[in-house]
KOLFIMAR-45444 format. One record per residue (C-alpha): residue number from 0; residue in three letters; x, y, z. Coordinates in nm, 3 decimals, always signed. Layout:
! residues N
+-----+------+---------+---------+---------+
: seq : type :    east :   north :      up :
+-----+------+---------+---------+---------+
: NUM :  ALA :       X :       Y :       Z :
...
+-----+------+---------+---------+---------+
! end
This chain:
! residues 87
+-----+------+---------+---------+---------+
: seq : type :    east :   north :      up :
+-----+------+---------+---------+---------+
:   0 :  UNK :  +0.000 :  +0.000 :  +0.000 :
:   1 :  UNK :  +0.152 :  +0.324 :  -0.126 :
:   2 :  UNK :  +0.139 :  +0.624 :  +0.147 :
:   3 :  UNK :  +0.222 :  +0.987 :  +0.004 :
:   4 :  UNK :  +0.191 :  +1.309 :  +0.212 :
:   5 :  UNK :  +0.023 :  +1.640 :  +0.002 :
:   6 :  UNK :  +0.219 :  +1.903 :  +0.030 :
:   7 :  UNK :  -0.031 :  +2.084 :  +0.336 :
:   8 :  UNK :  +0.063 :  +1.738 :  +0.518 :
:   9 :  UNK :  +0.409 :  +1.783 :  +0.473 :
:  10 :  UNK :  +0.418 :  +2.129 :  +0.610 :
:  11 :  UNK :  +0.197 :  +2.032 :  +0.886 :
:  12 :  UNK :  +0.466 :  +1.812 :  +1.001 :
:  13 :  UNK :  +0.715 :  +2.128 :  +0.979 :
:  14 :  UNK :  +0.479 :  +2.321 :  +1.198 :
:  15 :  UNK :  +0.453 :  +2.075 :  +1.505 :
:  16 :  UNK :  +0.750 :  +2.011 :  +1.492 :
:  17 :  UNK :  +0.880 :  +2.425 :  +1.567 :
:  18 :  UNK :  +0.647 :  +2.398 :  +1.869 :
:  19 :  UNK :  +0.784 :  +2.063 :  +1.989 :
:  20 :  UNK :  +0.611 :  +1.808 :  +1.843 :
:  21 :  UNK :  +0.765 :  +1.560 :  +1.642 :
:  22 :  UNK :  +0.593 :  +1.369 :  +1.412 :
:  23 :  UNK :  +0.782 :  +1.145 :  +1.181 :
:  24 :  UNK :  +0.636 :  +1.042 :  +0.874 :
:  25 :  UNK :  +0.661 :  +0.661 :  +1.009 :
:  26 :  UNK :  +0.432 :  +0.729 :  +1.324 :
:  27 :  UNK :  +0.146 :  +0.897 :  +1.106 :
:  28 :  UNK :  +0.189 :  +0.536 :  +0.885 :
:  29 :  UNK :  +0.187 :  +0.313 :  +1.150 :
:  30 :  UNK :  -0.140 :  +0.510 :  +1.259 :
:  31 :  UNK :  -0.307 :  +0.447 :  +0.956 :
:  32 :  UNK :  -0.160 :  +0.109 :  +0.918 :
:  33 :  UNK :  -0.316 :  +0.015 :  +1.288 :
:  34 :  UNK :  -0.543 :  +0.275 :  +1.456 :
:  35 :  UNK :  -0.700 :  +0.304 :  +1.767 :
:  36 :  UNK :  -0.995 :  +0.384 :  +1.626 :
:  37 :  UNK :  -1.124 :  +0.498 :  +1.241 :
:  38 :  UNK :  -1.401 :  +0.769 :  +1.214 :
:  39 :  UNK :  -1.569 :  +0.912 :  +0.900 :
:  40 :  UNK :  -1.467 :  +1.250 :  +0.802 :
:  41 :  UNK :  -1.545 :  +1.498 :  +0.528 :
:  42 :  UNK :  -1.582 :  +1.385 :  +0.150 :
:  43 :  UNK :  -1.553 :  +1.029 :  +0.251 :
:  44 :  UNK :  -1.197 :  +1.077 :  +0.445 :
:  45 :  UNK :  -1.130 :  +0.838 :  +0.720 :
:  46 :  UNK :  -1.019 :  +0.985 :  +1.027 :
:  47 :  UNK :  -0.717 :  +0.784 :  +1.207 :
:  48 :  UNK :  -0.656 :  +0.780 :  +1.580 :
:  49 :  UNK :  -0.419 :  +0.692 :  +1.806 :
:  50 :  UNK :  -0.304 :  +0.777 :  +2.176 :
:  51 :  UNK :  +0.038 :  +0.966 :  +2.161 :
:  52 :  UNK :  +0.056 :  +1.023 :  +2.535 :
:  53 :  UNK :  -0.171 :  +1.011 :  +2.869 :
:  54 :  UNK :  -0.366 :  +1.334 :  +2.747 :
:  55 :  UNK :  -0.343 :  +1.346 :  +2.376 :
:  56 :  UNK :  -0.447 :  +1.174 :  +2.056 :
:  57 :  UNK :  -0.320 :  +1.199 :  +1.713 :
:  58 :  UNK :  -0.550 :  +1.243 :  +1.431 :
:  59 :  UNK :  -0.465 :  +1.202 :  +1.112 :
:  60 :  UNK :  -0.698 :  +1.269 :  +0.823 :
:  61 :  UNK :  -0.682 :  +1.057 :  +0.465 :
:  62 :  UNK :  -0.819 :  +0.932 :  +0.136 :
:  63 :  UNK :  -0.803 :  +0.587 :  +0.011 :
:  64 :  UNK :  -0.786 :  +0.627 :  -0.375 :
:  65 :  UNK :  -0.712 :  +0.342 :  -0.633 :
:  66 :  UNK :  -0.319 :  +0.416 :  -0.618 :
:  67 :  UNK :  -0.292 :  +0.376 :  -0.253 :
:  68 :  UNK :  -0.338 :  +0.628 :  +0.046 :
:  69 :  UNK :  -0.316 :  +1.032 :  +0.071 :
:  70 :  UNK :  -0.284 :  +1.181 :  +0.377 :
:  71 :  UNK :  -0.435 :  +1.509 :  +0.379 :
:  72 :  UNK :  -0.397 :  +1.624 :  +0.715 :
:  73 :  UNK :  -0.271 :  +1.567 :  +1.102 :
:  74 :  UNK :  -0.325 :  +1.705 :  +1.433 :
:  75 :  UNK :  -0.277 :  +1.657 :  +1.815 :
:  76 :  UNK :  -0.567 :  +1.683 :  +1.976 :
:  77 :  UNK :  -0.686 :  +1.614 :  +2.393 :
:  78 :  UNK :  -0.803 :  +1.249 :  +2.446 :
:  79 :  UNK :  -1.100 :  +1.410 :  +2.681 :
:  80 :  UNK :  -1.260 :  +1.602 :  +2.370 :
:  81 :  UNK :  -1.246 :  +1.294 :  +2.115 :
:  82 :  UNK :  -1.265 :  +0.998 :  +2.352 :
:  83 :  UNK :  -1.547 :  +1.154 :  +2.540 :
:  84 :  UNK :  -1.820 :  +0.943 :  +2.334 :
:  85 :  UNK :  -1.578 :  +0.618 :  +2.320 :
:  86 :  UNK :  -1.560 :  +0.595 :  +2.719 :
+-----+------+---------+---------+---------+
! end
């Protein structure tokens, strides 16, 4: 399965990462490879999920296409806002 980063993704990563949060391009596969948990998103994106540390969550936000998968998006967010419904 083919994994390529748009360009917003890429830059994302630069972002984080100047305010201390690294993200390498692995982690975000291995996320969508084996999530926590999947959710629907916009346009029929798939939202991946995974617990990154006792208060936060990683999202990261994709498309499955016919060539493989593009990740569109990422972002850290607190377990208590998106795990409130899960619980």
């Amino acid at each position: 399965m083919v994994i390529k980063f748009t360009s917003h993704a890429l830059l994302k990563i630069e972002i984080l990462k100047k305010h201390g949060i690294d993200i390498p391009r692995g982690m975000i596969e291995d996320i969508i490879k084996n999530p926590d948990i999947i959710e629907h998103g916009y346009r029929n994106r798939k939202v991946a999920q995974e617990i990154i540390s006792e208060r936060h969550v990683l999202r990261v936000v994709y498309e499955k296409t016919m060539e493989g998968i593009i990740v569109i998006t990422m972002y850290p967010g607190r377990r208590a806002r998106y795990e409130k419904d899960k619980i």
